[in-house]
Each structure stands twice: as structure tokens, then as C-alpha cells.
C-alpha positions in Angstrom: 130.4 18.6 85.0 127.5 18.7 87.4 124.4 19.0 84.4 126.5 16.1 82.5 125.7 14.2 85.8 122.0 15.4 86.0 121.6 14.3 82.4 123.1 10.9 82.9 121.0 10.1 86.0 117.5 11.1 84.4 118.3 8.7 81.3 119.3 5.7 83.8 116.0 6.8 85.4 114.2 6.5 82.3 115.7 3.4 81.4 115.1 1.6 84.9 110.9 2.6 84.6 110.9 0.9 80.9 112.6 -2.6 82.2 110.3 -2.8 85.6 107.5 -1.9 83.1 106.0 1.4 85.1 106.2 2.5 81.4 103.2 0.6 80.3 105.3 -2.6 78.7 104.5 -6.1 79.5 107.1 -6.4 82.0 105.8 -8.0 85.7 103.8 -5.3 87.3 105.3 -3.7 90.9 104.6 -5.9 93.7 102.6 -3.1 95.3 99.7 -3.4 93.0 96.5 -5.8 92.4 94.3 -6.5 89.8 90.7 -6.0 90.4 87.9 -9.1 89.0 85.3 -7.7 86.8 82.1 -5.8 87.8 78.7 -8.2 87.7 75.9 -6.4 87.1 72.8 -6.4 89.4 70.2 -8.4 88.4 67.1 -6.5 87.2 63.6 -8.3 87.9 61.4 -9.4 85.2 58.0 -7.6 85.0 54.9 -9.7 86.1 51.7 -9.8 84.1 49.0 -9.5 87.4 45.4 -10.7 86.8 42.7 -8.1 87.2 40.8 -7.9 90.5 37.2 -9.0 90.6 35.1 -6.5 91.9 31.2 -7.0 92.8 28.6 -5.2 95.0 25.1 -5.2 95.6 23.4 -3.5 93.6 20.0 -2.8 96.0 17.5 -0.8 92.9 14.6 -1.6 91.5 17.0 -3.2 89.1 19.9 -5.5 89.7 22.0 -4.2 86.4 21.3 -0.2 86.7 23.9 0.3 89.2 22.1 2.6 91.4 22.4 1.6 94.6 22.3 2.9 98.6 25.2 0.2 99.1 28.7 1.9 98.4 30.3 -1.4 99.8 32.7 -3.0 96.8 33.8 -6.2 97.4 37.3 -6.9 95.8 38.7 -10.0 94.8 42.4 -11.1 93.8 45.9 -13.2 94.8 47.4 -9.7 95.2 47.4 -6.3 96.5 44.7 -4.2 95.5 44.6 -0.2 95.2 41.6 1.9 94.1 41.1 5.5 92.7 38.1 7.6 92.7 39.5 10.8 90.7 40.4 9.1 87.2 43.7 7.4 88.2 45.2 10.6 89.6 45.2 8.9 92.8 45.2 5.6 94.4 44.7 4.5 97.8 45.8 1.0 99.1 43.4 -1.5 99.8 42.7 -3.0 102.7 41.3 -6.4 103.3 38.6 -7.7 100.8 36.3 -4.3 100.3 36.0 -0.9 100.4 33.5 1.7 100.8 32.4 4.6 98.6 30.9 7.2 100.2 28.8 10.4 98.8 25.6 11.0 97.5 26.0 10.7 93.4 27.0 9.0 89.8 31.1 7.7 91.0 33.9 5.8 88.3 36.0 3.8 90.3 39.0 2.4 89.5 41.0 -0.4 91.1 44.0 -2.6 89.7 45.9 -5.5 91.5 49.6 -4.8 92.7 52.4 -6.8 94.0 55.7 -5.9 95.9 57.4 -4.8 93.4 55.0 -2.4 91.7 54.1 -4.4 89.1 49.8 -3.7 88.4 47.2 -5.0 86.7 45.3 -3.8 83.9 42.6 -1.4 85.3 39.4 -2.3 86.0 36.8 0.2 85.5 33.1 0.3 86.9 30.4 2.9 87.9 27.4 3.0 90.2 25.0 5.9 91.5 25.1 6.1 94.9 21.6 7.2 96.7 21.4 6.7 100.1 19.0 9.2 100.9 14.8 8.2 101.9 12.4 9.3 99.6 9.3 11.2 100.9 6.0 9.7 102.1 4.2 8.5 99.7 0.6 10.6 99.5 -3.1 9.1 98.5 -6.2 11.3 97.1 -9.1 9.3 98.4 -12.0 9.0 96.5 -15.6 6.9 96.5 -17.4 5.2 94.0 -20.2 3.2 95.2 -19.2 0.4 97.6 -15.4 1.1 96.4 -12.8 3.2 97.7 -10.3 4.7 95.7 -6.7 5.2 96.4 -4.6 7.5 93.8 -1.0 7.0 94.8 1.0 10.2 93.9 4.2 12.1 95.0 6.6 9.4 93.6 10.0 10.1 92.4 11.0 9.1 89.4 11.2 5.5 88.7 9.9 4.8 92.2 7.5 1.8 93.1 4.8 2.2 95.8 3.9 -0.4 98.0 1.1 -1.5 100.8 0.7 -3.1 104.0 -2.5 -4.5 105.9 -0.6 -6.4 108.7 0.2 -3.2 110.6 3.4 -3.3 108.2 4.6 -6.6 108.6 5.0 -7.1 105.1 4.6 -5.6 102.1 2.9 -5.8 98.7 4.1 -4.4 95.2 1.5 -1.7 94.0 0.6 -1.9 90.4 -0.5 1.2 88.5 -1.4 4.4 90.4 -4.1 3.6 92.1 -5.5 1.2 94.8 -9.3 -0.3 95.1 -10.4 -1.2 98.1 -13.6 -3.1 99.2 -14.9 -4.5 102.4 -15.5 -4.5 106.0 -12.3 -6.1 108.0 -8.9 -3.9 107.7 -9.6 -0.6 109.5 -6.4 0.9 107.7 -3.8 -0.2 105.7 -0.5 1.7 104.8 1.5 2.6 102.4 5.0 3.8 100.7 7.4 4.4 98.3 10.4 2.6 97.3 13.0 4.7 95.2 15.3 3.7 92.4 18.1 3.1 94.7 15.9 1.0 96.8 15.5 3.4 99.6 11.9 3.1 101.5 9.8 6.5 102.7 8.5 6.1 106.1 4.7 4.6 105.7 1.6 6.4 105.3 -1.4 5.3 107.2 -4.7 5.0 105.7 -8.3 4.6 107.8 -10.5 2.7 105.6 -13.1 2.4 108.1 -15.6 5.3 108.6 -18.5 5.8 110.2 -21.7 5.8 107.7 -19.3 5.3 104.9 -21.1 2.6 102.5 -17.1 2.1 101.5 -17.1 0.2 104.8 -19.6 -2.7 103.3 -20.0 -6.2 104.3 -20.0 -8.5 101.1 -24.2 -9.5 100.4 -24.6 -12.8 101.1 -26.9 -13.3 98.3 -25.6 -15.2 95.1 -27.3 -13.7 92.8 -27.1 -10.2 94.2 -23.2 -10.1 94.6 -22.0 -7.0 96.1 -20.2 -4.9 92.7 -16.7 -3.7 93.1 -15.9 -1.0 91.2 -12.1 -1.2 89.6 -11.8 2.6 89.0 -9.1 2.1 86.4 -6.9 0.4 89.3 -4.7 -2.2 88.4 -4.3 -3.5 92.4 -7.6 -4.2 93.7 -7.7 -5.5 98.2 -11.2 -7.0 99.2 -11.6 -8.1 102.3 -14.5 -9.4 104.9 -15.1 -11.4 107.5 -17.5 -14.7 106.9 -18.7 -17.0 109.5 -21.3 -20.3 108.8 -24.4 -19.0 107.1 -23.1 -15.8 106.1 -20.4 -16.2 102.8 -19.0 -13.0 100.8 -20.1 -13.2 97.4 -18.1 -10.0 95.4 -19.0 -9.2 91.4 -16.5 -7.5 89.1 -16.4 -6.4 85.3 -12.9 -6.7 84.0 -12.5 -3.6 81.0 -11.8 -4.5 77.4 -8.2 -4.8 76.8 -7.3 -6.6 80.6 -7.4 -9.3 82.3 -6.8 -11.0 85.8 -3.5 -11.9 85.9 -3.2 -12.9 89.6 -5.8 -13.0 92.7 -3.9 -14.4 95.9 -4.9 -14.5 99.5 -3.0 -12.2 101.0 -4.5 -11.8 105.2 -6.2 -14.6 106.9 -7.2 -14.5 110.9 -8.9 -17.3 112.1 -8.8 -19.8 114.6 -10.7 -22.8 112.4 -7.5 -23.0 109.1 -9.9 -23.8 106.4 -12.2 -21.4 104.5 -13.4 -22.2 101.0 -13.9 -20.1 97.7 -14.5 -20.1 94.6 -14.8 -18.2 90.9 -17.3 -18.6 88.3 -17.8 -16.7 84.9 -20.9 -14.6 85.0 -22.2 -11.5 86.6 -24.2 -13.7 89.4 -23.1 -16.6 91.2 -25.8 -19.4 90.2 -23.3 -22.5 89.6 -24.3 -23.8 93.0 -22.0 -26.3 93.9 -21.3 -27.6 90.5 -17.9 -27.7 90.1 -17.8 -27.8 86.1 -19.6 -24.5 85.8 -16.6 -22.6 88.1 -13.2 -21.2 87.1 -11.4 -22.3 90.0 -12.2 -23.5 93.6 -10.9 -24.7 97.1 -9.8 -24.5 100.4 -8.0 -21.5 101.3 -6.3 -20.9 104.1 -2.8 -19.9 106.0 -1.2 -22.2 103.3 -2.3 -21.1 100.4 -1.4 -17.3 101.2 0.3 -15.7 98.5 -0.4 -18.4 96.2 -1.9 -17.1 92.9 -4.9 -19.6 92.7 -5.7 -18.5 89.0 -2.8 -19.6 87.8 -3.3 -22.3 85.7 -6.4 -20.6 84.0 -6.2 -19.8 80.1 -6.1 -16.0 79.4 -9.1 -16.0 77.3 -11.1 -16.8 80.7 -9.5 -14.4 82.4 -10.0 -11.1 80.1 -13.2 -8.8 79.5 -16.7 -9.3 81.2 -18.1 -10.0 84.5 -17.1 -12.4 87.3 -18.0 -13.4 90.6 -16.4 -14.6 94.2 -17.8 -16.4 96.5 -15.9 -17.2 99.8 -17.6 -18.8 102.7 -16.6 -20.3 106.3 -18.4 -23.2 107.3 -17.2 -23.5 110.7 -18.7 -21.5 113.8 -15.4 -19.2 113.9 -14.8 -15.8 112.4 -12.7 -15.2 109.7 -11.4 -12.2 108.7 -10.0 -12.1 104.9 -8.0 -10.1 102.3 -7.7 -10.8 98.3 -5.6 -9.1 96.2 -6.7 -8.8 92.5 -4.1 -7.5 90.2 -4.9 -6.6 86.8 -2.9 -6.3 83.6 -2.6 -5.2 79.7 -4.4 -8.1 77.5 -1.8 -9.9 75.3 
């Protein structure tokens, strides 16, 4: 009797479930329950396509496209973040304003891409420079004489190093050309000089005394026309003359230019005076003897504060300018003394 019961009540059970649908029909569900709306998915963000950074630096060598440089400063330029690596990408560091600074003695690659907020980057922009910051030595000079002419042979360069010169107690500076400096004259007791390295760094200067006593290097011009004083080039490509000149006593100054140069430049490069106005002039022939006819001379003029650094044989043909003799005459005709320097630079005949 009492299983017959048990029986009975499990099938009314079962048959109860399947008409509320707790069976899995499609009867109304139990008011307990809830349906759930379906998940949205989290929007992803697109990828950005960044422009590269533009980088730039100063590039302080003897030339602006070798990279060699004692500058490490990189200027960097872009609408975004900006990171930078110095091992190869391995890492970066995160830039910081609109530069950054390499430091270190040597060649570097540097990297540096643009990045935004949401890590999207650039394409990489790669660039190398040689970094040099360190002075070179003093330059050195072997003196030596040869007649009125004194000879400076510039050595202890590094490679690819310039020289350079002063004769206004450093004040500026002139380019050496060659190895060697001429000198001639009787107004710059010294003059200096040093070396510039590849990565523009400057030696400290190295002074020179040009004047000596019972030297016949220390010589005032001859004030004869047709008995110039002779100037002997040595070889050198850079040539300095100076004098001083007063009225009634001019410098007149003879030269032979070799086969296979020529004058490419001759500039005034010192003048002290109290009266601005000195005249010279340049003729063609071992002797000065054009008097003051102008047809018969190269070039002539005043010359003065103005016209320093101006190359006054400019505008001269190169045929008049290459092998044989030629003469300078410079004069003051005022009652002041004037003290003088010319620079004569000599080059390789077309």
C-alpha cells in the first residue's frame, strides 16, 4: 500500500514539472526567474598611422653632411609623443620636450619614433653622428728663414684637421691653406696659431714671435720701386706681409708666383691707423715702373677699414694671375702711421 502511494506521487510530480514547463517545454517560465539582454562587446580602437618625427642637429665639422659633431643636442619634431633608443630598439626612453642629448665620446645610431596614448608608433627614424667633444692639441710650427721670409711649417694636425691664424691678439681668425705659412715684414710682433678638428673642436693657440733682434726676417719693405723687397713663397700656399708706411716712405713687395699656381685671393686683413685711407696697387712685372699710370696696373685703390677682408683681385682673369713675377706697392700719403697686414693665398692653376 504505502510504495503504490510513493509511486503515484512521484508520477503526479513528474506530471506537474512538464505542465509548469520546469521540464524544458514552452510553457510560461516560473515567476522567480528573468531573462538576461545580450552581451555587447567592447569596442576595440582602430590603429593610427603616426607621422615620423623630424629630427635635426647641428652638425659643427669641417663639414655640415659628415655627421661628426661636438653637439650631441637632437632637436625633435612632431604632433605627438616622441621616444628615442640608443641600443638598436631594445630600449626606449620617453621624450621630453623638443630635444634630447646624446652623450659619449664616439660613432652613435639613434633611433626615435612618434607615439600617442594608445601606443600606437611611428615608423622608426634612423640617423647616426660621431660624437667628438674632446680639444685637439696645440697646433706646432718648425720655423725656418729664407732671405727676408719666414717660414712657418704647420704640423701635429689630426686627421682631417684645419689650422688656423691670428694677428689681432686672437680676435679673429684666418683659414690656413697648405702646411705652411710665409711671413714678411716689420709690424706684427707675433701672431698665433691653431688647429681646428673634424668635429670642429679648437686647440688652445700657439703663439709665435716674429720679431727678433738682428733677424733680416724682421724687414721694412724698400721703398724703392724698382728695387722691391723679394718675398720668398717657400712652397706656402698662405703668405702675411705686413709694414707700416707713413708719407714718403711706401712698401713696395716683389713676388714670383711658381708654374702651375696662381693668386687666387689677396685681402687686407689688419689695418691701424688714425688717417682711414691708404692706397695700393698691383702691376705685372718684377719692378714697379708703371708710375701712376693706371692702364699699366692690375688692380688699384684706396684701402682701408672698409675694404678689410675684401678680395681686391677678384675680378682679375686667371691668366693674369698665374706664373711670373709681380709687384705691390702700398703707400700712406697722410702724416699718420699705418700699420698693415695682406694676406696672399695661393692655389692649383686650372
Amino acid at each position: 500500500m504505502h510504495a503504490f502511494v510513493r509511486l503515484f506521487s512521484l508520477a503526479a510530480l513528474s506530471l506537474c514539472l512538464m505542465a509548469c514547463g520546469g521540464g524544458g517545454g514552452s510553457g510560461t517560465p516560473p515567476s522567480n526567474l528573468t531573462s538576461e539582454p545580450p552581451m555587447t562587446p567592447t569596442p576595440v580602437p582602430s590603429a593610427r598611422v603616426l607621422d615620423k618625427p623630424v629630427l635635426n642637429f647641428t652638425d659643427t665639422g669641417l663639414s655640415v653632411t659628415d655627421g661628426v659633431t661636438r653637439n650631441g643636442i637632437w632637436g625633435v619634431s612632431t604632433l605627438e609623443g616622441w621616444q628615442y633608443s640608443l641600443d638598436m630598439g631594445n630600449t626606449w626612453t620617453l621624450g621630453d620636450g623638443d630635444f634630447f642629448e646624446v652623450r659619449g665620446d664616439g660613432p652613435k645610431t639613434i633611433w626615435v619614433r612618434a607615439i600617442d596614448g594608445l601606443g600606437n608608433t611611428s615608423e622608426v627614424v634612423v640617423v647616426s653622428c660621431v660624437l667628438d667633444t674632446m680639444p685637439p692639441a696645440p697646433v706646432q710650427a718648425q720655423l725656418a728663414s729664407q732671405g727676408l721670409t719666414r717660414l712657418l711649417r704647420v704640423t701635429g694636425l689630426e686627421n682631417q684637421a684645419r689650422w688656423e691664424y691670428s694677428v689681432d691678439d686672437q680676435r679673429s681668425w684666418r683659414p690656413g691653406t697648405g702646411d705652411s705659412l710665409a711671413v714678411m715684414g716689420n709690424a706684427l710682433p707675433a701672431l698665433w696659431l691653431r688647429q681646428v678638428d673634424l668635429a670642429g673642436n679648437l686647440s688652445s693657440a700657439q703663439q709665435i714671435a716674429l720679431q727678433e733682434a738682428d733677424s733680416a726676417t724682421w724687414h721694412e719693405a724698400s721703398g724703392n720701386p724698382l728695387e722691391p723687397s723679394v718675398l720668398s713663397l717657400q712652397g706656402s700656399r698662405t703668405v702675411v706681409l705686413h709694414g707700416s708706411v707713413v708719407r714718403g716712405d711706401p712698401d713696395y713687395i716683389r713676388w714670383d708666383i711658381p708654374a702651375g699656381q696662381q693668386l687666387q685671393s689677396m685681402r687686407l686683413i689688419r689695418y691701424v691707423s688714425s688717417d682711414a685711407i691708404a692706397f695700393f696697387a698691383l702691376q705685372r712685372a718684377a719692378v714697379f715702373d708703371a708710375g701712376v699710370d693706371v692702364s699699366r696696373m692690375l688692380t688699384y685703390g684706396h684701402m682701408g677699414p672698409p675694404d678689410l677682408l675684401r678680395n681686391v683681385v677678384q675680378n682679375i682673369s686667371a691668366a693674369q694671375l698665374a706664373a711670373g713675377p709681380m709687384t705691390l706697392w702700398f703707400q700712406q700719403t697722410g702724416p699718420a702711421a699705418t700699420e698693415y697686414a695682406i694676406e696672399l693665398v695661393f692655389a692649383p692653376a686650372p
